[in-house]
N, C-alpha and C positions, 0 to 999 in steps of 0.2 A: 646583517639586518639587526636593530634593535629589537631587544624582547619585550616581546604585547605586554600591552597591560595586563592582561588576565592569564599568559602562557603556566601558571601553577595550575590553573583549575583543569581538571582532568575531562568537566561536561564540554565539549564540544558546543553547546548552545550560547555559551558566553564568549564563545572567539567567532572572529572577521578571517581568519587566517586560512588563505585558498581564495577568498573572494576579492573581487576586482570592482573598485566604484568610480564611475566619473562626477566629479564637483567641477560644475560650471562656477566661473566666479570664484576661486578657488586661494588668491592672493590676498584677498583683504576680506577683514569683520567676521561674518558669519560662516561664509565661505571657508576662512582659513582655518577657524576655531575646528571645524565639522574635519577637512581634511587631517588635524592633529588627532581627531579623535578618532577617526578609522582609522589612522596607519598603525593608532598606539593601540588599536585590536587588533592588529594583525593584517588589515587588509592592503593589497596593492592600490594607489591610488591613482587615477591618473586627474590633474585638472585643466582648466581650459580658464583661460582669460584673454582680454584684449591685448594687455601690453606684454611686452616678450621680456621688457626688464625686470617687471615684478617679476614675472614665474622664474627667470633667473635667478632672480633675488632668492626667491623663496625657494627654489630648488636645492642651493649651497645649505640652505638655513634646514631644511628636512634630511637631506645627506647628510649633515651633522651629526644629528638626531639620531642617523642608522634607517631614517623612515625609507619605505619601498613609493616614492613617489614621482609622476614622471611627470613633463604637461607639454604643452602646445597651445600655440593661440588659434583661439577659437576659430575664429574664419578659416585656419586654416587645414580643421580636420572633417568639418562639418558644413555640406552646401548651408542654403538657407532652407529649403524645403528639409532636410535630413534636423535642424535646428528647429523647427515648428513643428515637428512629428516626437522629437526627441521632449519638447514640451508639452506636450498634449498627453503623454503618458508615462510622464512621471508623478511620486505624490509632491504634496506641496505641503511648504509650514511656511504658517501664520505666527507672526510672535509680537508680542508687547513691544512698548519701546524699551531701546536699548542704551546703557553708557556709551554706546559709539556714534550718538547726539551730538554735536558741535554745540558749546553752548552760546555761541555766537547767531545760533540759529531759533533764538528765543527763550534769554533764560526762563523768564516769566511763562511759557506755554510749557516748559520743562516741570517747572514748579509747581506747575498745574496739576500735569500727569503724577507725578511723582505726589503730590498731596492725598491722587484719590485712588492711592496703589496700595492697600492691606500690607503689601511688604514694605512698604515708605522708600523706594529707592528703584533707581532705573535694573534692567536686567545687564547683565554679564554674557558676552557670548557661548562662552563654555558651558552658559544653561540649556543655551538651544540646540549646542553641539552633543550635548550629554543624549538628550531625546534623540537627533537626530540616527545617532550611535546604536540606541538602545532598538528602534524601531530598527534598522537593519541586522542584529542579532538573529539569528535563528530562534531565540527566545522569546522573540515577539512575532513569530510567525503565523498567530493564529488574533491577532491582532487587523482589521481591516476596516475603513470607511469609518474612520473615527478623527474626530476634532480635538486635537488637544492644544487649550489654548498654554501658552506660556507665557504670561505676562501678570504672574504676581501677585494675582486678585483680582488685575484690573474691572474683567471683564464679569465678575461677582457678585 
């Protein structure tokens, strides 16, 4: 297994290591970003997506890495009722828009966002991944029912 990012520091509150997270959506964007950042704290990860070739894909590509991550397509770990329960009590992020924009999907509405953003520029996944990271920490375990937007300024 790869060594954690933080495996020097000797607080326990800055490692993921012993703990176990499932990332739905876990092959692309944000998903993927978020799975890199737990495994490289130490945690086992297991993900879920639709298609079996991404998580193959992306399975060879985290074994590389030394990452502890395993997956499964979603339908097939999870009924639909165990899937709508599994959502209903998890937390949830909100984030600005991100570089993972197609700019075929409106440079000009891009250009927009990106004009009225204090940081002048779209977000990076590894921003959302970072938070995501941080918030599972034992370090942020006293941390609850809070809104943290990440989008830049936008919403400022």
């Amino acid at each position: 297994m790869a060594e954690s990012k933080l495996s020097s520091v000797k607080d326990k509150r800055w490692s993921l290591e012993g703990m176990i997270a499932l990332v739905t959506g876990g092959t692309r964007g944000i998903g993927y970003a978020i799975v890199e950042e737990l495994a490289e704290f130490g945690a086992a990860v297991h993900i879920c997506s639709r298609n079996e070739d991404d998580i193959n894909k992306c399975l060879e590509e985290w074994k590389s890495k030394g990452f502890n991550v395993t997956g499964s397509v979603l339908c097939d770990i999870l009924s639909h009722e165990q899937r709508k329960t599994l959502m209903e009590n998890v937390s949830s992020i909100f984030h600005g828009k991100l570089n993972i924009l197609d700019a075929s999907e409106g440079g000009g509405a891009i250009n927009g966002i990106v004009s009225q953003t204090p940081m002048d520029r779209m977000g990076e996944t590894r921003e959302i991944s970072s938070l995501v990271a941080f918030l599972c920490l034992p370090a942020a375990s006293y941390i609850t029912g809070q809104v943290i937007a990440i989008d830049g300024g936008f919403t400022a």
